[in-house]
Backbone bond lengths (Angstrom), bond angles and torsions (degrees), N, CA, C in turn:
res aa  C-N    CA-C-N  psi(-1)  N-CA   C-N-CA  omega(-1)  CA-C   N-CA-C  phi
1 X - - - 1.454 - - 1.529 110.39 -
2 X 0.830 114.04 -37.58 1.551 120.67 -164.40 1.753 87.53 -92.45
3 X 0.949 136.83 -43.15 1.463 132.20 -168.23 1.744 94.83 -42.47
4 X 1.580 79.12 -70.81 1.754 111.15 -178.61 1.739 107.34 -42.43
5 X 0.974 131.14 -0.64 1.827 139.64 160.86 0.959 116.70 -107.01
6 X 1.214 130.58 -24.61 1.244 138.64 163.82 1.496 129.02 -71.68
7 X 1.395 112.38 -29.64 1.346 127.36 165.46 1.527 113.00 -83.49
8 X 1.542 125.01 -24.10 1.105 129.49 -174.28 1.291 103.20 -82.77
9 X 1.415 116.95 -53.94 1.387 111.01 162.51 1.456 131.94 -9.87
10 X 1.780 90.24 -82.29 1.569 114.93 -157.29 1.432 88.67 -47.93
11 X 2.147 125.73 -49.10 1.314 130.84 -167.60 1.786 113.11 -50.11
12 X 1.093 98.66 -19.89 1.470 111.52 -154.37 1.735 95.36 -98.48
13 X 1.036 136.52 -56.82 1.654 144.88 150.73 1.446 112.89 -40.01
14 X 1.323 121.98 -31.98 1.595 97.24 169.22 1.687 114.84 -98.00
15 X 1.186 96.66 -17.52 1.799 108.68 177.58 2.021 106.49 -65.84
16 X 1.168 108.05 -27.74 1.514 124.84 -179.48 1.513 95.09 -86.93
17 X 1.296 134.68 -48.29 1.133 120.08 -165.54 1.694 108.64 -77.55
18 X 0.819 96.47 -33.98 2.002 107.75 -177.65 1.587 85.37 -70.87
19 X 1.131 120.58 -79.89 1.797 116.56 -176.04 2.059 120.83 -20.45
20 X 1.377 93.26 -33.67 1.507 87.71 -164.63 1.680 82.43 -113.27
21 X 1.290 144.91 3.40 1.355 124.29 157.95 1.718 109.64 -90.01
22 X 1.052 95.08 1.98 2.128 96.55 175.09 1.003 106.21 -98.54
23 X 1.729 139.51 -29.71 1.191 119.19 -170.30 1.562 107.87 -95.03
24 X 0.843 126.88 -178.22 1.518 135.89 -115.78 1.641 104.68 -146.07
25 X 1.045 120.84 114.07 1.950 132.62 -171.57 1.354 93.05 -84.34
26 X 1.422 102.23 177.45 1.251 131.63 -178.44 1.640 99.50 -65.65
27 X 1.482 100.19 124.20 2.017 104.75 166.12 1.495 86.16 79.35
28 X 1.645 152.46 2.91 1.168 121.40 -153.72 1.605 93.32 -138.68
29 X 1.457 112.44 103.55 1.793 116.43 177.80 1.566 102.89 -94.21
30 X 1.317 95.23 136.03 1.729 125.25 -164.71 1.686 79.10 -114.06
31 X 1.384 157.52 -3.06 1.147 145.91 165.16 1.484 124.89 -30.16
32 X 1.669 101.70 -48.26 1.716 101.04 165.93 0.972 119.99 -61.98
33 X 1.234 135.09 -9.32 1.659 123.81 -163.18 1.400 93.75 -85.94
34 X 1.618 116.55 -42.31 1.229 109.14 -157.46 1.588 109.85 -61.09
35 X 1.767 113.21 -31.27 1.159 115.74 -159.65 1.650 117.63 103.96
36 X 1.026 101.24 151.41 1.837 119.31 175.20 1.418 108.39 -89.10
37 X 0.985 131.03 56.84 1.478 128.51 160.93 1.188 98.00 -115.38
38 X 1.270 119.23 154.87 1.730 144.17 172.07 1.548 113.47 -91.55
39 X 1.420 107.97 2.30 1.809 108.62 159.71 1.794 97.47 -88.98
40 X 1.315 122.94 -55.38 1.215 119.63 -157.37 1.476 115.11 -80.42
41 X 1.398 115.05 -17.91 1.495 96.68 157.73 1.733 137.04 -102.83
42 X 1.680 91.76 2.17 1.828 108.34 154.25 1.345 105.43 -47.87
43 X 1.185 119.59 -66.86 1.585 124.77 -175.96 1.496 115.21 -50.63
44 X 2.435 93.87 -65.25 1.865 79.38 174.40 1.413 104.85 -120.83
45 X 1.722 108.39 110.21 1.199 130.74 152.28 1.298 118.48 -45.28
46 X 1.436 123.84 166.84 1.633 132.58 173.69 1.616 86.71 -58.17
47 X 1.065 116.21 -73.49 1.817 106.84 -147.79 2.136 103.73 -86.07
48 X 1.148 122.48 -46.57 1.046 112.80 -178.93 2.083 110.30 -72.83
49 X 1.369 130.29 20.41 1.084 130.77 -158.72 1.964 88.97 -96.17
50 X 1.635 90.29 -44.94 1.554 105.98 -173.60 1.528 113.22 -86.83
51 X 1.533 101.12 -10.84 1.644 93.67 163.13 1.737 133.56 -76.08
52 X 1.973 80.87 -34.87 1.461 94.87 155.78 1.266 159.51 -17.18
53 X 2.119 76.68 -79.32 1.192 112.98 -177.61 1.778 117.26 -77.17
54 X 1.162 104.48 -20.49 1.877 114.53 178.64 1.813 85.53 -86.92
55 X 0.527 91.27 -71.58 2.270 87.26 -167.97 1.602 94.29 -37.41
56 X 1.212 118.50 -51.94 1.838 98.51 175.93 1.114 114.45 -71.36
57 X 1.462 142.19 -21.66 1.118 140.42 168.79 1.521 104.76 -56.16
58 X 1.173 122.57 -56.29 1.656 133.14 -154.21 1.495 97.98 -78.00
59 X 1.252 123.34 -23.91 1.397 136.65 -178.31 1.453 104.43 -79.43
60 X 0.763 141.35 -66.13 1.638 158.95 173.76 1.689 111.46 -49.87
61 X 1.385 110.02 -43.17 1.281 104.70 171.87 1.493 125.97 -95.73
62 X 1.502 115.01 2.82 1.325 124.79 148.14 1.272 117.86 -79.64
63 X 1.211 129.13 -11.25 1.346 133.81 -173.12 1.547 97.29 -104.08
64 X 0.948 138.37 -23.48 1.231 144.58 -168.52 1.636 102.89 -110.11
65 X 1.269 136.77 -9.35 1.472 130.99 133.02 1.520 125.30 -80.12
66 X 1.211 105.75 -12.58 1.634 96.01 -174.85 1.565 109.84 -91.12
67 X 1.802 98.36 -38.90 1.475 86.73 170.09 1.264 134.89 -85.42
68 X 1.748 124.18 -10.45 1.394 116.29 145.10 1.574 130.33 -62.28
69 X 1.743 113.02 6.39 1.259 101.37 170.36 1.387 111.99 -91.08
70 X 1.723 101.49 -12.86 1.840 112.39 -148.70 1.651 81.06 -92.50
71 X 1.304 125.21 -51.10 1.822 114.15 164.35 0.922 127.82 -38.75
72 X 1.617 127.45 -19.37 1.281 104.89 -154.67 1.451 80.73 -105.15
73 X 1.509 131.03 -37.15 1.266 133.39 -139.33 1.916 87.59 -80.28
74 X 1.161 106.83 -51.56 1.737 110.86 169.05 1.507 111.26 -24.84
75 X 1.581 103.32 -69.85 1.571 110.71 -159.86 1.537 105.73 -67.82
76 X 1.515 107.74 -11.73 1.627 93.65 -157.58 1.854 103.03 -100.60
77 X 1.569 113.95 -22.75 1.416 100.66 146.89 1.246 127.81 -89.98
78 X 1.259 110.90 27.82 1.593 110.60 168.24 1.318 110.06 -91.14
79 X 1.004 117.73 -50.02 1.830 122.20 166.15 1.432 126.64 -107.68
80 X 1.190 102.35 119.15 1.738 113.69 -163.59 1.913 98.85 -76.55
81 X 1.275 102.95 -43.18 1.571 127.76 -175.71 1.768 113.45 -33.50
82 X 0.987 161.31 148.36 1.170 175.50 -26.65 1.483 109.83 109.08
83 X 1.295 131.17 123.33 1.952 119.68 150.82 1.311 114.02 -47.24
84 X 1.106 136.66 -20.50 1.785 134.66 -167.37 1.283 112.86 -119.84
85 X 1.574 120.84 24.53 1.257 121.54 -159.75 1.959 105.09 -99.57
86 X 1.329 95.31 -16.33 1.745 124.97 167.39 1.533 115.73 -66.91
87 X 1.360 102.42 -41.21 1.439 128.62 -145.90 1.483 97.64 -73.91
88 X 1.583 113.62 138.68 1.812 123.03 -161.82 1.814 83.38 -91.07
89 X 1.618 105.87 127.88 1.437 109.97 147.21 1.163 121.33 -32.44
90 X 1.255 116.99 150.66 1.478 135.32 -175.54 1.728 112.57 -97.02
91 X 1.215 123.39 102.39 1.911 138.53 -138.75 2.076 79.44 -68.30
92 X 0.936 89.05 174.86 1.500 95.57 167.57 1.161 106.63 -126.28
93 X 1.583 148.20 121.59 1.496 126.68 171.12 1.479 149.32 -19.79
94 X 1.267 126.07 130.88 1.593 129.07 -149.63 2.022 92.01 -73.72
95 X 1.394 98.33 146.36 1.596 77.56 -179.04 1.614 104.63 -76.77
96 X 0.763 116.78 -40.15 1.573 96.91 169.41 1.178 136.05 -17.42
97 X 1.819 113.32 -67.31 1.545 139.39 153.75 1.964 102.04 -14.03
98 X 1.645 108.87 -69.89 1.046 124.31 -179.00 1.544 127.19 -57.89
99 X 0.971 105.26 -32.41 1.534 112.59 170.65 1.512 118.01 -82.66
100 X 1.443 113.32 -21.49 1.240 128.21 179.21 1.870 110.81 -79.24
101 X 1.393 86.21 -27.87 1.773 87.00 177.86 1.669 102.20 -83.80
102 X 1.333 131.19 -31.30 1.420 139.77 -153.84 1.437 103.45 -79.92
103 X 1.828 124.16 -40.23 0.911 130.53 -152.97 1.822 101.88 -101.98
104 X 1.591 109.08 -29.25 1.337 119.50 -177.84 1.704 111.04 -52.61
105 X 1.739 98.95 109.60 1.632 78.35 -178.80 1.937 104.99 -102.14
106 X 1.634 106.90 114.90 1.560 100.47 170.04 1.096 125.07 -78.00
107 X 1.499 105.73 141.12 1.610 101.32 -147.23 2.006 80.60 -124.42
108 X 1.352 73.98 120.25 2.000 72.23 172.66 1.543 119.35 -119.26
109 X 1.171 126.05 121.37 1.570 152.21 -117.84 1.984 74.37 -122.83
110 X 1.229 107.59 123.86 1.492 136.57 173.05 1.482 96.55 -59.54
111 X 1.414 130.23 139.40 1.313 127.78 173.39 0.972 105.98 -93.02
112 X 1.743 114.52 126.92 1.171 125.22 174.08 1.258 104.97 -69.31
113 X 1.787 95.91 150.95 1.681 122.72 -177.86 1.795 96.85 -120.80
114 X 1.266 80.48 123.83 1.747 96.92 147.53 1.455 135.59 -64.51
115 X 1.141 120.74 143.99 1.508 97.23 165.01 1.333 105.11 -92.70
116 X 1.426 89.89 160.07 1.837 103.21 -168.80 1.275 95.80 -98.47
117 X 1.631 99.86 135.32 1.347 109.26 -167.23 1.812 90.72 -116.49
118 X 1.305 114.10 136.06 1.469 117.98 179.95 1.384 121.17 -102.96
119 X 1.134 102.74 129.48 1.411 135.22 -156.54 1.749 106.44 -95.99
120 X 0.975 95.71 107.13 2.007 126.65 174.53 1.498 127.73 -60.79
């Protein structure tokens, strides 16, 4: 089952991607693509080409939210399990460690200067 969504998917994501690289922007005729035959622009006319082409769009991308919801909802009662469910707690410092930083006094020693001796 899940294979079978997964293939429908992927079918469904490239059928959307080809769909919205055919239709056609503002100032921008996709007419050549279709070709000069008198079968292919019976079907896509100037105005019903983009009525078409948006209804398969809108079709495809409802189909392409419903079945990434129906995947996810599958996979996610399929495994109850967590990635970090392995994963070693994080220690908290020994108080020792802590007292050792609190009490440490760093003592920072002024860098000695030379005198500059000038060179001839």
């Amino acid at each position: 089952m899940v294979t079978f969504l997964v293939v429908l998917h992927v079918i469904i994501c490239v059928l959307l991607v080809v769909t919205v690289l055919l239709q056609f922007g503002k100032g921008a005729e996709m007419g050549a693509v279709m070709g000069g035959g008198g079968a292919s622009q019976a079907v896509f006319s100037s105005s019903a080409k983009g009525n078409f082409m948006t209804k398969l769009t809108t079709i495809l991308a409802i189909g392409f939210m419903v079945n990434s919801i129906v995947l996810t909802t599958i996979k996610s009662k399929e495994s109850k399990r967590s990635l970090f469910d392995n994963e070693a707690p994080v220690a908290a410092p020994l108080n020792s460690d802590v007292e050792a930083l609190d009490t440490k006094a760093i003592e920072t020693k002024p860098a000695e200067t030379q005198p500059a001796t000038e060179q001839q």
